[in-house]
Backbone bond lengths (Angstrom), bond angles and torsions (degrees), N, CA, C in turn:
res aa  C-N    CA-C-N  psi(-1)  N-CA   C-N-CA  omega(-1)  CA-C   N-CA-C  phi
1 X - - - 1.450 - - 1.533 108.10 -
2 X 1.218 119.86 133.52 1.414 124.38 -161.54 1.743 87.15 -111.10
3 X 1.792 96.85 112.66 1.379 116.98 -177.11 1.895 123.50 -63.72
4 X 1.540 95.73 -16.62 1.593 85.38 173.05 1.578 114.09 -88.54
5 X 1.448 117.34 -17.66 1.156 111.28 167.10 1.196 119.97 -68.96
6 X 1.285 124.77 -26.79 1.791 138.13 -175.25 1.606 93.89 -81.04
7 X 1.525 126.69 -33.03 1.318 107.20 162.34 1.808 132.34 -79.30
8 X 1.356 104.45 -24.37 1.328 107.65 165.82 1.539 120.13 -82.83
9 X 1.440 131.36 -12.48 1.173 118.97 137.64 1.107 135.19 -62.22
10 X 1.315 133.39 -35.37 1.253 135.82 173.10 1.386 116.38 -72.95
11 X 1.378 142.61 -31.09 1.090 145.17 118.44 1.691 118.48 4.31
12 X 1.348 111.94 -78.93 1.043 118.97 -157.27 1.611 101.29 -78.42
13 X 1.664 110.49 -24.41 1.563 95.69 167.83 1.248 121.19 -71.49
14 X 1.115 119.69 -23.59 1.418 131.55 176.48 1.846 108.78 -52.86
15 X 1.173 115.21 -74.80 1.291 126.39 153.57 1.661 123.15 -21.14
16 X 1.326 118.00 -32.84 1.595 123.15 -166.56 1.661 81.01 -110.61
17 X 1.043 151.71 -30.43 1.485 136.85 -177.90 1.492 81.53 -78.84
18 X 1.459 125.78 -78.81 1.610 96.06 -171.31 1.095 138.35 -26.59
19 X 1.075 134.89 -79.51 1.330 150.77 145.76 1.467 109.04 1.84
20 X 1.106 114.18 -66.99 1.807 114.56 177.57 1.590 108.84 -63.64
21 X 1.547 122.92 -46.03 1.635 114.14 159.85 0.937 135.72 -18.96
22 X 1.887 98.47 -59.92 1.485 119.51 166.12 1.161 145.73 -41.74
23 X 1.204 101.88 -26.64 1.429 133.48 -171.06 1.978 109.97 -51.75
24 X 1.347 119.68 110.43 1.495 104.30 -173.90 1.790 97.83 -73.15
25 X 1.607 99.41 161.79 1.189 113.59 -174.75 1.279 117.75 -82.60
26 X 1.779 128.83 174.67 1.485 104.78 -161.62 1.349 101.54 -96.65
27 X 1.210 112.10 145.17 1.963 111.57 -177.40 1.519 95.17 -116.67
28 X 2.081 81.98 130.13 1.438 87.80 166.49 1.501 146.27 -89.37
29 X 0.947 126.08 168.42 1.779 111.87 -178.40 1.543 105.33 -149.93
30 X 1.617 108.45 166.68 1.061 106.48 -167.33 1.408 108.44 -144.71
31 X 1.579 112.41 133.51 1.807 116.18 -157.91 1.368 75.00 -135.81
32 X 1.726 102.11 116.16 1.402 124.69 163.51 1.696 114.33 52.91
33 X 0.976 128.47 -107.45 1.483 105.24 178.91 1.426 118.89 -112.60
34 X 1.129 103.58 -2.00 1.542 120.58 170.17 1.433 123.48 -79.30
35 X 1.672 134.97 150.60 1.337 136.85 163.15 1.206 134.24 -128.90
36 X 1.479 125.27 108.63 1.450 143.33 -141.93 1.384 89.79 -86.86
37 X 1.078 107.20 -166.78 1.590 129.40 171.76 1.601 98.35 -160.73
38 X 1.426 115.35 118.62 1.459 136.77 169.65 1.624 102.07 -86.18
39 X 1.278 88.40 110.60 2.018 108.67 -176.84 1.626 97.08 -131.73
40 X 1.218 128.53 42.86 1.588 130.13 177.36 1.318 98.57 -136.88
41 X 1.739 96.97 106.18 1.489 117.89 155.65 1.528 117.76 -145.40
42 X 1.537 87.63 87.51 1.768 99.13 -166.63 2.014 111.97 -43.07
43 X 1.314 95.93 -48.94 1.402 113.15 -159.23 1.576 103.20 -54.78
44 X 1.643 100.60 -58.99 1.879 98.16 -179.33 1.360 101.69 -72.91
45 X 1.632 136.05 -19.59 1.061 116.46 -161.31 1.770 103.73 -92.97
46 X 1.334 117.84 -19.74 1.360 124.53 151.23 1.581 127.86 -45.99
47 X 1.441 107.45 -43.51 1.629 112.61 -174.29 1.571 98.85 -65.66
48 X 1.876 114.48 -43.44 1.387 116.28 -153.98 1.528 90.34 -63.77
49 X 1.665 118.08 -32.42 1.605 99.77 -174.01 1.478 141.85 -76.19
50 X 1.791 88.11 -28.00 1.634 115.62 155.39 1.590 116.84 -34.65
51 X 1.525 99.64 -55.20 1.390 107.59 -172.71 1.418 131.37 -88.32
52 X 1.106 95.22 -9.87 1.651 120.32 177.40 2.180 102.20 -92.64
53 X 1.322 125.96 -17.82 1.374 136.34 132.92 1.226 129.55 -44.07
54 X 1.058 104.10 -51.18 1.471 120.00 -169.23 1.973 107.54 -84.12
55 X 1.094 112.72 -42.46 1.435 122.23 176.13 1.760 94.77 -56.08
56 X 1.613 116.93 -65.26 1.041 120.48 -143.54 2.037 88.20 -68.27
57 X 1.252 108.27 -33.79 1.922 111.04 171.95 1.387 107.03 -40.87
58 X 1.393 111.11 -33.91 1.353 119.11 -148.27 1.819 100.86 -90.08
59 X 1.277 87.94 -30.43 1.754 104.11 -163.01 1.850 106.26 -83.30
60 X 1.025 101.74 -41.69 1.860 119.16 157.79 1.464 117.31 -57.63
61 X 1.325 128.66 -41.12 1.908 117.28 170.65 1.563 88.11 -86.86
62 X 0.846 158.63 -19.52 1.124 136.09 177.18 1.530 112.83 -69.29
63 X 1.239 114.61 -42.48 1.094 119.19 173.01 1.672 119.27 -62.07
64 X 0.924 121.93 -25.88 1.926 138.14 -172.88 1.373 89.89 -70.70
65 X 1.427 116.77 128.37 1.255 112.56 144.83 1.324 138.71 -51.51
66 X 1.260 130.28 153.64 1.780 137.79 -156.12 1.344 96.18 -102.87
């Protein structure tokens, strides 16, 4: 196992648990007698997917033999 890849994966999981931490929680609201829950946050919810790419990039050369 070629250890800088085992560090740049681990890295990058590190990064995708952040990122998902980050994540604000869903707030609810309420239109007329009903109560939604607001779960749309393109921007962080974009990075978490970026990075959740990038892990899985990370998780594939690791896997390749050296």
């Amino acid at each position: 196992m070629n250890r800088t890849k085992l560090n740049v994966a681990v890295s990058e999981a590190q990064r995708f648990i952040a990122l998902a931490k980050q994540l604000p929680k869903p707030e609810p609201y309420t239109s007329g007698e009903h109560t939604f829950t607001h779960d749309y946050f393109p921007k962080q919810q974009g990075s978490i997917k970026r990075a959740s790419m990038d892990l899985t990039r990370a998780l594939a050369d690791l896997r390749k033999p050296s």
